[in-house]
C-alpha atoms as a printed R data frame, in Angstrom:
    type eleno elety resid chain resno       x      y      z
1   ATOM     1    CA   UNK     A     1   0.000  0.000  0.000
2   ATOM     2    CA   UNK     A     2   1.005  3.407 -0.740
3   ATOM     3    CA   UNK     A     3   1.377  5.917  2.661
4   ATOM     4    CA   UNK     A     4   2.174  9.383  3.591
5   ATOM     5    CA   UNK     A     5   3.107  9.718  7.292
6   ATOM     6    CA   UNK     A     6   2.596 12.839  8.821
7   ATOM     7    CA   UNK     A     7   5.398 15.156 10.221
8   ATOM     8    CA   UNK     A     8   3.914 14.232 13.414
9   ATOM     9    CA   UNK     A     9   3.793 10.568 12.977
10  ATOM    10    CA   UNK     A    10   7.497  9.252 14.558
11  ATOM    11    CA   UNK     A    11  10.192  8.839 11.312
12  ATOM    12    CA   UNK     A    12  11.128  5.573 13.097
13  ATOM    13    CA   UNK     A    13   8.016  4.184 11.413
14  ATOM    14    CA   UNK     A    14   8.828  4.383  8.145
15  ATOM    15    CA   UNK     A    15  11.133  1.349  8.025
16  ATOM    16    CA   UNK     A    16   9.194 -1.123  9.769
17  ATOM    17    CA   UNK     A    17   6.107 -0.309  7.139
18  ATOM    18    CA   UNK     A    18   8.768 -0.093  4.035
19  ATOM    19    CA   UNK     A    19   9.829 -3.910  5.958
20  ATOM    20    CA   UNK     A    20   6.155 -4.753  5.737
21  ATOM    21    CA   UNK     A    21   5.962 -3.914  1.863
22  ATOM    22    CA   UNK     A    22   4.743 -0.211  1.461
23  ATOM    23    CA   UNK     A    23   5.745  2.349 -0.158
24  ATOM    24    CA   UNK     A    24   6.113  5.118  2.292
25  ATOM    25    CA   UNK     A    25   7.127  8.831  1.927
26  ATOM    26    CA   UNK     A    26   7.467 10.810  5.560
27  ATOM    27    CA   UNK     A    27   6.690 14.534  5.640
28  ATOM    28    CA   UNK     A    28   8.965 15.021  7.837
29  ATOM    29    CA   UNK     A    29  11.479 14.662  5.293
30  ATOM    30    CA   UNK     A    30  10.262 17.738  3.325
31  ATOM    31    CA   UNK     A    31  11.948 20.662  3.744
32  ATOM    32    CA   UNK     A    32   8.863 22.836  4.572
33  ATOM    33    CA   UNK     A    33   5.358 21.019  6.280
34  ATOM    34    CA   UNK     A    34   2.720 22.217  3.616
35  ATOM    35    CA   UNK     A    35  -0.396 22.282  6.059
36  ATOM    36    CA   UNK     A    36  -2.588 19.701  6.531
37  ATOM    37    CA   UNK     A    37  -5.196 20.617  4.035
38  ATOM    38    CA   UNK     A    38  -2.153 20.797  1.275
39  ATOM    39    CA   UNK     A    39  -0.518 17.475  3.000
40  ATOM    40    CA   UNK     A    40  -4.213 15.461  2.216
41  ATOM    41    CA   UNK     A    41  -4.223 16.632 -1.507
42  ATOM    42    CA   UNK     A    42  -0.904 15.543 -1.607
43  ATOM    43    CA   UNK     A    43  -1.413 12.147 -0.481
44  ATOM    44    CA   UNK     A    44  -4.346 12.221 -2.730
45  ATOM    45    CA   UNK     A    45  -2.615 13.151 -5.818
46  ATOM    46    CA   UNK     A    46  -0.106 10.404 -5.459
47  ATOM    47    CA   UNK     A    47  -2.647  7.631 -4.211
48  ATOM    48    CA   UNK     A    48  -1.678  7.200 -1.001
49  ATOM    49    CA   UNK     A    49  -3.251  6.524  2.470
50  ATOM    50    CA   UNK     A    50  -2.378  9.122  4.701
51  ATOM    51    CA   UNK     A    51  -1.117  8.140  8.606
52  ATOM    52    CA   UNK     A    52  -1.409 10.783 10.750
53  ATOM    53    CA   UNK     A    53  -2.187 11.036 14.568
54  ATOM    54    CA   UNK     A    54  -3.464 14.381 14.178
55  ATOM    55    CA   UNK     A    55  -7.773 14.432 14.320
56  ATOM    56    CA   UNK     A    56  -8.109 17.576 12.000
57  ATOM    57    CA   UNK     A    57  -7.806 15.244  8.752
58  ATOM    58    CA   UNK     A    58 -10.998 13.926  9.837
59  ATOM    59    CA   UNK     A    59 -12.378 17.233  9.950
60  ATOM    60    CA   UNK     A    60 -11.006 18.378  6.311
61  ATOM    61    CA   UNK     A    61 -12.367 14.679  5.144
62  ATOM    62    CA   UNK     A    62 -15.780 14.486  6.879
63  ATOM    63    CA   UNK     A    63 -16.875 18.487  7.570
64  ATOM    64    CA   UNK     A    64 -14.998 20.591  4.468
65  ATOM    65    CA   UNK     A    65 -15.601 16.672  2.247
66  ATOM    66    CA   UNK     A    66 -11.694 16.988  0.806
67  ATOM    67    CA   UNK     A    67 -11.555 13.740 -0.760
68  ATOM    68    CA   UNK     A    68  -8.759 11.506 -0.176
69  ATOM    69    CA   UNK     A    69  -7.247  7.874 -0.479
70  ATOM    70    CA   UNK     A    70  -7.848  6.826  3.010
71  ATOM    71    CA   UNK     A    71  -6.524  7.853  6.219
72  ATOM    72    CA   UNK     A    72  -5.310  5.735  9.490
73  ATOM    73    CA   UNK     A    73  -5.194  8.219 12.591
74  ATOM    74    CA   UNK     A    74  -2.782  6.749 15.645
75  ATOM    75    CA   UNK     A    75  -4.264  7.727 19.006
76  ATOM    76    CA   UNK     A    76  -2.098  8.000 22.602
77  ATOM    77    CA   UNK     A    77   0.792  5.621 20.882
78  ATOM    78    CA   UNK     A    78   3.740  6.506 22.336
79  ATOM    79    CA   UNK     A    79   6.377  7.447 19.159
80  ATOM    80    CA   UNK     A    80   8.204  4.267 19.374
81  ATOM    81    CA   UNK     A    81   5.021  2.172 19.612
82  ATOM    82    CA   UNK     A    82   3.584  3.588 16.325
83  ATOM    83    CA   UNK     A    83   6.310  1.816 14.357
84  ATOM    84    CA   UNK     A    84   4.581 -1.622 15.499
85  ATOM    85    CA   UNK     A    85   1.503  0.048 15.415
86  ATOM    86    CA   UNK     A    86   0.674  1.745 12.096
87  ATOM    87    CA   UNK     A    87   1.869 -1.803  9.799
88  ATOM    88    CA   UNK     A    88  -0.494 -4.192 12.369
89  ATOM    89    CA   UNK     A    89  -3.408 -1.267 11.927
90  ATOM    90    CA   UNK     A    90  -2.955 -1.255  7.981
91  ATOM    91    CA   UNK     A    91  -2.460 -4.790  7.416
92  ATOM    92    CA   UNK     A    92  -5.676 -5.390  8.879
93  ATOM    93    CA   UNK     A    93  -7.963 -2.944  7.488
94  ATOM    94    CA   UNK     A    94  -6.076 -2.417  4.071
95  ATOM    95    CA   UNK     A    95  -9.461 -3.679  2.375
96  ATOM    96    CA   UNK     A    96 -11.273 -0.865  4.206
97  ATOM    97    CA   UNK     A    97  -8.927  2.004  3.426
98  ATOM    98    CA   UNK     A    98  -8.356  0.772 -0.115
99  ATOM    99    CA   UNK     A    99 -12.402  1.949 -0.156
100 ATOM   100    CA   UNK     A   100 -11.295  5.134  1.100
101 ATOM   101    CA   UNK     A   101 -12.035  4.708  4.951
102 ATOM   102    CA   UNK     A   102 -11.082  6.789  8.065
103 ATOM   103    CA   UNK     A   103  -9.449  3.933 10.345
104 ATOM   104    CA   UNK     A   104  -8.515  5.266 14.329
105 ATOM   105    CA   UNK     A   105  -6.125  2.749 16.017
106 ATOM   106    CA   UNK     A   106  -6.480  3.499 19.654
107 ATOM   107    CA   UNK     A   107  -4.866  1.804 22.023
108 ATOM   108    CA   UNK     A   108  -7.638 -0.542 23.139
109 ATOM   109    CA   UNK     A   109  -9.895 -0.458 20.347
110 ATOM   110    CA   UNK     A   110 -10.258  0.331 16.462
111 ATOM   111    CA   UNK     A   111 -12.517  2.729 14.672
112 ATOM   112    CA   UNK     A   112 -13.664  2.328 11.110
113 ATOM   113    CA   UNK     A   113 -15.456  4.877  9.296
114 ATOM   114    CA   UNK     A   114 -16.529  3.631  6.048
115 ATOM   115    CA   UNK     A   115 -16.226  6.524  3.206
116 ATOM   116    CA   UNK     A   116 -19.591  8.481  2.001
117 ATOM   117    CA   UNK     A   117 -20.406  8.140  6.401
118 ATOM   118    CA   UNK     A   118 -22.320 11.023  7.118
């Protein structure tokens, strides 16, 4: 699967999901962040998923309806632990954010919100 972490999502991440078989691009890497409406057009431009562990995507994808690929939101994952994480969370619900779905990987539980979800 194609991903775009977020600048806040821990760069340590990157290499266990490239390990697990994705192609992943890290904002932090860019010399500038773009903004997080700017940073979901990107991701949706190149047809990727977008991991972030910020909750204002959800608000650009559900309120302002910015379409995008999919997005997985981390929530209270301590840096390190999203590198285990984000590949378990995607691996699992890849069929659901292949259809575009919001996915939030809690710590005790899992949220799926299926695309078109008012």
């Amino acid at each position: 699967m194609k991903l775009l972490l977020d600048t806040c999502v821990w760069g340590g991440a990157v290499e266990p999901l490239r390990s697990a078989g994705h192609d992943v691009t890290w904002a932090g890497e860019r010399e500038k962040d773009p903004g997080d409406q700017e940073l979901l057009e990107i991701a949706r431009e190149q047809g990727r998923v977008l991991v972030t562990l910020d909750k204002d995507f959800g608000e650009l994808a559900i309120v302002q309806e910015i379409e995008h690929v999919g997005i997985v939101r981390l929530v209270g994952h301590a840096a390190k632990a999203q590198g285990s994480a984000c590949p378990a969370a995607i691996q699992r619900y890849a069929q659901d954010l292949e259809q575009g779905a919001i996915v939030t990987v809690e710590l005790t539980r899992v949220r799926v919100r299926p695309p078109g979800k008012a």
